[in-house]
N, C-alpha and C positions, 0 to 999 in steps of 0.2 A: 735846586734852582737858585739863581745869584742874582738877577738883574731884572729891573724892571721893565725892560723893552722883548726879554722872552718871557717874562709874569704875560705882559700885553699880548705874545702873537698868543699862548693858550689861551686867553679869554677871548677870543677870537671864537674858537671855538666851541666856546661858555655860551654863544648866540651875542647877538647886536648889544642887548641890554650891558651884559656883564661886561660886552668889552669896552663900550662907553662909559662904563660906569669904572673899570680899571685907568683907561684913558686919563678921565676928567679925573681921576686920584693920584696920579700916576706923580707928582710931586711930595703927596703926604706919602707914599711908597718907597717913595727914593730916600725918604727921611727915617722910615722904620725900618728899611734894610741898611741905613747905615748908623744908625742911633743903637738900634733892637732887632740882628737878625733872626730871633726867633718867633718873633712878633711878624716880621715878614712870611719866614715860613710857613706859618700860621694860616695866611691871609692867602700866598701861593699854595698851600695844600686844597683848602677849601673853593679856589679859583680852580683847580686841575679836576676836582671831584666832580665842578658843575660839567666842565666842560665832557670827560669821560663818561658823567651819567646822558650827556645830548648828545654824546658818537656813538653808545651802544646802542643803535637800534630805534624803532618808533614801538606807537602804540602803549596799552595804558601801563606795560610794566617799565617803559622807560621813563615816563610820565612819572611814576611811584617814583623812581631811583631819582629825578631832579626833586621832586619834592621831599625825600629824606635826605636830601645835604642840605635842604634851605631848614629842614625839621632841625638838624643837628647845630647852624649859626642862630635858629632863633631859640633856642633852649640855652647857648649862650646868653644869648640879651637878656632871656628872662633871670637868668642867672646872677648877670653881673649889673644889672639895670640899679642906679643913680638913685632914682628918684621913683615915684609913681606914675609920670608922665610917659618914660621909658617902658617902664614894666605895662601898663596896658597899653601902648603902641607892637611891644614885641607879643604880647598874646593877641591882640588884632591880627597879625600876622599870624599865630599858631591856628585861631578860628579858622583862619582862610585857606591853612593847608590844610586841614580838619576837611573843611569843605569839597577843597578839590578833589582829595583823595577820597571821599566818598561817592562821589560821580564815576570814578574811573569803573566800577563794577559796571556801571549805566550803557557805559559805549558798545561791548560786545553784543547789549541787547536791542542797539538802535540797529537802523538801517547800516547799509554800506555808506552808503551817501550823507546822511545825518551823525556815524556814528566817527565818518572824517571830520563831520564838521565841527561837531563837539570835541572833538581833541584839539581841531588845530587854537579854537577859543581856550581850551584849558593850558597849551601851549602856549599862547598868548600870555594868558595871566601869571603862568608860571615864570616869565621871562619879564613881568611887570612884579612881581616877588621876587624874583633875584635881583633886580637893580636895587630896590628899597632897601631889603636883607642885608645883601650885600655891603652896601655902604654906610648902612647902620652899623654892618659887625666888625668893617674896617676902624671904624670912627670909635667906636668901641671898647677894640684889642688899642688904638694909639690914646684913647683914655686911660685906660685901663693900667697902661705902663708906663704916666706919665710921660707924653711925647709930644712936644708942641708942636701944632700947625705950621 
């Protein structure tokens, strides 16, 4: 993938968040796809995974598969985190998918009705997770490779 107006229509796909969140970046994008195309790549592979893991399907094993592509940018930050401020903001974020994914066993045992409802909230937050993630791990990868604003 080359440009960042088709990076844009897949995160579309990604749900509202990731695609505002690709939108609103869509300048520091234009600057790592021509500064560091591999650092775009990077950033375009992890945008197509969210997106594929929210076309495959509902329910809690599609739930799982968005939460291990946001498990695989935040094991990044913890990774390549700065400072100590960075490194417990990104395991903030590992807690929380820790958390999510501990509920999904929960929904098959609620109601019909209750156990929509609980997804669609866990849905929510996962797509309140991928905007944060996301823009962390952008911001991150164009740290990371010396790449100015």
């Amino acid at each position: 993938m080359g440009k960042v107006g088709t990076l844009i229509k897949v995160a579309v796909a990604a749900g509202p968040t990731v695609w505002e969140t690709v939108r609103r970046l869509a300048p520091v994008l234009t600057k790592l796809r021509q500064e560091n195309p591999e650092v775009f790549n990077a950033v375009t592979e992890q945008v197509t995974r969210l997106a594929r893991a929210r076309r495959e399907g509902r329910g809690p094993e599609a739930l799982r598969r968005r939460i291990d592509v946001l498990r695989e940018q935040v094991a990044y930050l913890v990774a390549s985190a700065d400072d100590e401020g960075e490194r417990r903001r990104a395991e903030g974020w590992r807690r929380q998918l820790d958390k999510l994914e501990a509920s999904l066993p929960l929904l098959g045992a609620m109601s019909s009705h209750a156990g929509a409802r609980e997804a669609k909230h866990i849905d929510e937050r996962i797509d309140a997770l991928s905007e944060e993630v996301l823009s962390a791990f952008i911001d991150e990868q164009r740290e990371d490779h010396q790449i100015e604003q």
